[in-house]
C-alpha positions in Angstrom: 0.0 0.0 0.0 3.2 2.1 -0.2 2.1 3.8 -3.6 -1.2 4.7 -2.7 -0.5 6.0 0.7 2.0 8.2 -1.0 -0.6 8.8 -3.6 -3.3 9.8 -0.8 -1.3 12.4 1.1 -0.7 14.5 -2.1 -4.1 13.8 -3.6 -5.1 17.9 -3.3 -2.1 19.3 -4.4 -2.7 19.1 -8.2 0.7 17.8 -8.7 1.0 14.1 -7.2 1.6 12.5 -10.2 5.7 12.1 -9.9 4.4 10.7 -6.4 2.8 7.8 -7.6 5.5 5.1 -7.2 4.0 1.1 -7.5 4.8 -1.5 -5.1 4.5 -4.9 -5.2 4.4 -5.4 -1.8 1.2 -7.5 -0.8 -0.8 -6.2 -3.5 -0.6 -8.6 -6.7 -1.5 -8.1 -10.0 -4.7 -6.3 -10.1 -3.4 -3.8 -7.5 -0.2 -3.0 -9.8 -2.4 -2.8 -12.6 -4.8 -0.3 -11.5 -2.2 1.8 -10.0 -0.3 2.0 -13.3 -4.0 2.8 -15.0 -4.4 5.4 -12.1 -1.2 7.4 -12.6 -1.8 7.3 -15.9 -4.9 8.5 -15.6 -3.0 11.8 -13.4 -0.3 12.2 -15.8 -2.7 12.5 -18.5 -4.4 15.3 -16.6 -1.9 16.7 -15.7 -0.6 17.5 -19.2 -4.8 18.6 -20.3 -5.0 15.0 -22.3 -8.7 14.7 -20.5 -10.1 11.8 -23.5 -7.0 9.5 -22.2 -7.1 10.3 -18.3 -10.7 9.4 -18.5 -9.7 6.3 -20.4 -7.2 5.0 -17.7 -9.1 6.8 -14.4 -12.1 4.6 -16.1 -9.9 1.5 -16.4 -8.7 2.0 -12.7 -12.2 2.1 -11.6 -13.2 -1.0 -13.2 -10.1 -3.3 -11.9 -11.2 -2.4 -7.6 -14.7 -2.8 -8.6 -14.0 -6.3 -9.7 -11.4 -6.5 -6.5 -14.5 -7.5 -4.5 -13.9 -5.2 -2.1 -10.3 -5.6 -1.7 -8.9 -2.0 -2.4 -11.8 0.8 -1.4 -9.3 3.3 0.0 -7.9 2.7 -3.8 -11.2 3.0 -5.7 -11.9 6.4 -3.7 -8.6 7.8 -5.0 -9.3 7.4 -8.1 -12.9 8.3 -8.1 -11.9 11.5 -6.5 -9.5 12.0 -9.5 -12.2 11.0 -12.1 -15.2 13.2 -10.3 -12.4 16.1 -10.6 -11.8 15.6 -14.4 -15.9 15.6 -14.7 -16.0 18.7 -12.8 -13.3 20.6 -14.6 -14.9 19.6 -17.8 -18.4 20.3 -16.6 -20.0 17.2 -16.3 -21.3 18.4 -13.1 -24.3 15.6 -12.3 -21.3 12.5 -13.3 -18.8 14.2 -11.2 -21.6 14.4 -8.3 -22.5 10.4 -8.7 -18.6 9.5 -8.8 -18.1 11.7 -5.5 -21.1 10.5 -3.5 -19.8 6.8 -4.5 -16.6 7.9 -2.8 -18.1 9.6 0.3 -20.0 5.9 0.7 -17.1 4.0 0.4 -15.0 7.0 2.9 -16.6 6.9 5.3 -16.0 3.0 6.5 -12.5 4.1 6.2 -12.7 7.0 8.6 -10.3 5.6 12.1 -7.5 4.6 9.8 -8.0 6.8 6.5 -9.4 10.3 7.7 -8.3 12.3 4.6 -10.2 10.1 2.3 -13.4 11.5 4.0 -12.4 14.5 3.9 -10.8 15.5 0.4 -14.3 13.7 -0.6 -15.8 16.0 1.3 -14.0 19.3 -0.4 -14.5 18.0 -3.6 -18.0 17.3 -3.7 -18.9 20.7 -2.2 -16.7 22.3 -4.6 -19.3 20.4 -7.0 -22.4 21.7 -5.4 -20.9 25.2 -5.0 -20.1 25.3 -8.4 -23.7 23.8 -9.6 -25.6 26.7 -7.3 -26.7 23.9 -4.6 -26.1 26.4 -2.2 -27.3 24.8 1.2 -26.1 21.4 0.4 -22.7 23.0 -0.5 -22.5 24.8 2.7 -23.4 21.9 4.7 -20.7 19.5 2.9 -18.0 22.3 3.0 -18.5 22.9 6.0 -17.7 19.3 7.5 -15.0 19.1 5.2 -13.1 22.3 6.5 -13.4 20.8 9.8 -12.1 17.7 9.0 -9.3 18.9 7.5 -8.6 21.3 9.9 -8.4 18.5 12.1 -6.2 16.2 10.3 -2.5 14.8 12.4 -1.1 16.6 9.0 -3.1 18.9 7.3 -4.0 19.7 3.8 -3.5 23.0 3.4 -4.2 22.6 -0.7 -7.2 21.0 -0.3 -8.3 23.4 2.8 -7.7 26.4 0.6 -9.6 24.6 -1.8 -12.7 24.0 0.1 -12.3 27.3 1.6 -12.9 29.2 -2.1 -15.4 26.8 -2.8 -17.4 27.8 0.2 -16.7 31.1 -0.6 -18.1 31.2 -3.7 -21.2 29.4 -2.8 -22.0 32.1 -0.4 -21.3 34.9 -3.5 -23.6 33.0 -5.0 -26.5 33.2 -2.5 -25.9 36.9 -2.0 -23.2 36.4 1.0 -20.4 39.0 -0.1 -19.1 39.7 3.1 -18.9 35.9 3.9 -17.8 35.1 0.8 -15.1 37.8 0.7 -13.9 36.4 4.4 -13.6 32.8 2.9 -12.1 33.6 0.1 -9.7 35.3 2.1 -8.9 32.7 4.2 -8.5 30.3 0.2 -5.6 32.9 -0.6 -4.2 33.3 2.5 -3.5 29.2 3.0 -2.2 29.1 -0.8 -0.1 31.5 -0.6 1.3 30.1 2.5 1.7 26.7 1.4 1.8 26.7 -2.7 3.2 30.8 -3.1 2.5 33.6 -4.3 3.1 32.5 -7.5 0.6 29.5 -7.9 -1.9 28.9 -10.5 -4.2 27.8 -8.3 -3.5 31.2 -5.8 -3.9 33.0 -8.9 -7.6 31.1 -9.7 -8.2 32.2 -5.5 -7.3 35.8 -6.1 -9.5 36.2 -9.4 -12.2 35.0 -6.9 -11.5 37.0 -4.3 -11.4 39.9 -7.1 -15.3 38.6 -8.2 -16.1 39.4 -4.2 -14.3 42.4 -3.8 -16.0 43.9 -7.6 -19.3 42.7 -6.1 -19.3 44.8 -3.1 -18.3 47.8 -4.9 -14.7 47.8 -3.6 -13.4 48.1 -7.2 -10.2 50.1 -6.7 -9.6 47.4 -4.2 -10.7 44.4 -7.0 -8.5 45.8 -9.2 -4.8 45.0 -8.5 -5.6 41.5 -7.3 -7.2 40.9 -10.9 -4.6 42.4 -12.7 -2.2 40.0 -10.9 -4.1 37.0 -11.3 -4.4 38.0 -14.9 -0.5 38.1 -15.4 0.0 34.8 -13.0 -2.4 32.9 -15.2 -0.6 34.5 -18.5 2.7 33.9 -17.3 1.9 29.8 -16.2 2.5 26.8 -18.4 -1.3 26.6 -19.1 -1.6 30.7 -20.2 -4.7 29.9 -22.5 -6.4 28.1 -19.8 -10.6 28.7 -19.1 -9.4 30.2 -15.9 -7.7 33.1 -17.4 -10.4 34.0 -19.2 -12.3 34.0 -16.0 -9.8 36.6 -14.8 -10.1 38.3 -17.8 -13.8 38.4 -17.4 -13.8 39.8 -13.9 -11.1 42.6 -14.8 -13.0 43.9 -17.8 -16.2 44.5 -15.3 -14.5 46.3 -12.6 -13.1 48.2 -15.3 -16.3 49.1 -17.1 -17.6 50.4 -13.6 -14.1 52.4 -13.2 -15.1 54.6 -16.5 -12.4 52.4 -18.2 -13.7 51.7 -21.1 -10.9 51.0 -23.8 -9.1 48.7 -21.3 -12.4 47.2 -20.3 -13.3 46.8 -24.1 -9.8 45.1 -24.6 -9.9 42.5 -21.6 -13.6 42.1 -22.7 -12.6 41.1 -26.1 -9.6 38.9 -24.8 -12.0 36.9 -22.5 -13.9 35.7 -25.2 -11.1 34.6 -27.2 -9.9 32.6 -24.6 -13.2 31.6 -23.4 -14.9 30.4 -26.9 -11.4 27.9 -26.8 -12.5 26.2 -23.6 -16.3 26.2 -23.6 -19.2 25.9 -26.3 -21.2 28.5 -27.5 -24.0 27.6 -24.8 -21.7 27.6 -21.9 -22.8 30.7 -19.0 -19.0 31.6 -19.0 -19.0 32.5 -22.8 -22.9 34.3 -22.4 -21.4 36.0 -19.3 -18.5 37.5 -21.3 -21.0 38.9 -24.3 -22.9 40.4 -22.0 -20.2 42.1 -20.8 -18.4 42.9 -24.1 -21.7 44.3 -25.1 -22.2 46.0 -22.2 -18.9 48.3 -23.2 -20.5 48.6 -26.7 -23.6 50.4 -25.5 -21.8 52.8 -22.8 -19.4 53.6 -25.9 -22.9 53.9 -27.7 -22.0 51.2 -30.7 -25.3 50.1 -30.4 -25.0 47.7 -34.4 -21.8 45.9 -32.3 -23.9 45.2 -29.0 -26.7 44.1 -30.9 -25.1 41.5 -32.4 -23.9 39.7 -29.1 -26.4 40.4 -26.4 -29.5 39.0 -27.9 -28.3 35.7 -27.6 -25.9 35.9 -24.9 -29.2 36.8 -22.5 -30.8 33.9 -24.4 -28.3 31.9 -23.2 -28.2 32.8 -19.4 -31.8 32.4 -19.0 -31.7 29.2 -19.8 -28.8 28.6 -17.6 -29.4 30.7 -14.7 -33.0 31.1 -13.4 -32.0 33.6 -11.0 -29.5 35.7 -9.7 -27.1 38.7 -10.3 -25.7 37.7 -14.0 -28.9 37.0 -15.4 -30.2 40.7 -14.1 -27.5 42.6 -15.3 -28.3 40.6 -18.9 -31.5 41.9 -18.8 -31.1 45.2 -17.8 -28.0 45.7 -20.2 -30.6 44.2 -23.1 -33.2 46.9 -21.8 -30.6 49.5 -22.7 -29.7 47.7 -26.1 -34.0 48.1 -26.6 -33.7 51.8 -25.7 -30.9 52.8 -27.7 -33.2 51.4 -30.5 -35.8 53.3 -30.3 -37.5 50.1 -28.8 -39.4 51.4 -25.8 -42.3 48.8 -24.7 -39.8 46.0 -24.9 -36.9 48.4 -22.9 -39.6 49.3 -20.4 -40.5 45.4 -20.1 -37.4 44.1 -19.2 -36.1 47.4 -17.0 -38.4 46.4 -15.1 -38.1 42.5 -14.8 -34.0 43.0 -14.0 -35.2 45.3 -11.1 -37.2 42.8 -9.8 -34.5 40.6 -10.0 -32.3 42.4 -8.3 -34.5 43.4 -5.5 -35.2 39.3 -4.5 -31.8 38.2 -5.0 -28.2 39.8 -4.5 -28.0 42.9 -6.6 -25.6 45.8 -7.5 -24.4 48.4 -5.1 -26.2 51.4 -4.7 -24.8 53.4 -6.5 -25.4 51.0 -9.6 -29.1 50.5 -8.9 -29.5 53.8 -8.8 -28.5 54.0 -12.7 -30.6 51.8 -13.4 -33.0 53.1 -11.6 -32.6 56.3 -14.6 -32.6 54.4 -17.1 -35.9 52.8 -16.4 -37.1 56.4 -15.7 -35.7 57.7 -19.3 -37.4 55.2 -20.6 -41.0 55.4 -19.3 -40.9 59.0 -19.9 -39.7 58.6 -23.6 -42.4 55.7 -23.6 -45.4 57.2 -22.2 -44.6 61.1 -23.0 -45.3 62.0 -19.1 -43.5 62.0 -15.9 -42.4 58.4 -14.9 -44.6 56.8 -12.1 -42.4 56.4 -8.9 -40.0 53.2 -9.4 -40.4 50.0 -7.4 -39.3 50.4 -3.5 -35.8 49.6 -2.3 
């Protein structure tokens, strides 16, 4: 069991592949053989081959689940790994049933294998808070912080891991100041144990970036993006999804800093990057047209916006049924309306994004209020009187 003890203390660090040495020692054939299909499975991760690492995690899984039993502590490993791959490639409800599997099989395993629990724990919260399963992602995350708080050697990876994932579960449920405070504590445990200089610190601090820009702070928001963004460049993966996250994030704070050719440009480069790693359909690629487009109409280029927001709010409707991105789609599209002369259809959806924001997390005030005046603009234009008094804060 040499190799996958070894295996199982750097299971969070997203670089445990080298670590994967096999032993012969008391394990026979089918345990060499699905080792050697496991680290396979890692390397091929590792280097973004995800068709072969499926291949071999897949492989892995089937030799313990003919083991009758014989290796769980094994077949959790590698579901954890496999669940992970799903996750990062979006497969959210596979990488949910692979994780569950593992907590059931974890859990047995608990006096002599606490950290299997527990990474299973992390990852499928990180799942659920990825998904929008807000309770059940606080209540998993939860558990697993404290177990791996409370580990004889603790994993600090795979704590500041669970840490942003709770974090951005409570963003997600309107939370900023909680999120912000976990996310915090995500950068703060990377930094200490992986550097400055991390990828995954980098991913933390575009997060932490997302909480900052959603409380307003954006002078605050804005140097932590602009390093994540050159972290991320600067890595072996520079074209990866995640920078275009960054990318995403910096060209919003931007846009509410009166920056509007640098917003336009990071804008532009997040949908390069972005249309690369996700389909057409994808909320990350909707989320950066609306954005892009949102620079459009404050530069008043009306013909450009048109052609992206239509079916970039399309999009997020059908992927998000509530919550802050789907509002600022709307009312971004109720400014695309006004700017065309359209002003029953601007009036409708002003007034649908308010509501939005007014049962779910919303802009700062100083951002309601403009669109508060733009809804007021266009009632007036609409209806040729004075606007009737807007919806109560």
């Amino acid at each position: 069991m040499t190799a996958m003890l070894s295996l199982l203390a750097a299971c969070s660090s997203f670089a445990f592949a080298d670590t994967c040495t096999i032993s012969d020692n008391n394990s026979g054939a089918a345990l060499t053989i699905g080792l050697c299909e496991h680290k396979l499975g890692l390397t091929d991760y590792a280097a973004g081959h995800i068709e072969a690492a499926e291949t071999h995690y897949l492989r892995a899984l089937a030799i313990w689940e003919t083991a009758d039993g014989r290796f769980p502590a094994e077949q959790v490993i590698t579901l954890i790994g496999l669940g992970r791959l799903y996750q990062a490639t979006h497969r959210t409800q596979e990488a949910a049933a692979l994780l569950t599997r593992g907590l059931e099989l974890a859990r047995p395993l608990e006096t002599t294998r606490p950290q299997l629990t527990a990474v299973t724990l992390s990852r499928l919260g990180g799942v659920y808070s990825a998904s929008g399963s807000v309770e059940r992602a606080r209540s998993v995350l939860t558990e697993a912080i404290a177990r791996l708080r409370a580990l004889r050697s603790p994993d600090l990876p795979e704590l500041a891991y669970a840490w942003n994932a709770l974090g951005m579960a409570e963003l997600r449920a309107g939370s900023y100041a909680a999120g912000e405070s976990n996310i915090r504590q995500a950068v703060s445990i990377a930094t200490g144990c992986l550097g400055e200089n991390d990828h995954q610190t980098a991913i933390y601090q575009t997060n932490l970036g997302l909480a900052l820009y959603l409380e307003g702070q954006y002078s605050r928001a804005l140097p932590l993006l602009r390093r994540a963004e050159f972290l991320l460049e600067s890595g072996q993966d520079d074209d990866s999804g995640q920078l275009g996250t960054a990318l995403v994030e910096l060209s919003a704070v931007e846009t509410a800093q009166g920056k509007f050719a640098l917003a336009e440009n990071d804008a532009s480069r997040a949908l390069g990057v972005l249309n690369r790693h996700f389909g057409p359909d994808s909320g990350e690629v909707a989320r950066a047209q609306v954005n892009l487009a949102a620079i459009y109409l404050v530069e008043h280029k009306t013909p450009e916006a048109a052609e992206l927001l239509p079916d970039a709010v399309g999009t997020e409707r059908r992927v998000f049924s509530r919550g802050r991105a789907l509002a600022n789609g709307v009312r971004w599209l109720a400014l695309l309306r006004a700017q065309q002369g359209q002003w029953i259809q601007a009036e409708s959806l002003y007034r649908e994004a308010i509501e939005m924001y007014e049962v779910g997390p919303g802009p700062a005030p100083s951002e309601i209020g403009a669109v508060r005046r733009e809804y007021a603009k266009v009632v007036k234009q609409e209806r040729g009187k004075a606007p009737p008094a807007p919806p109560a804060t």
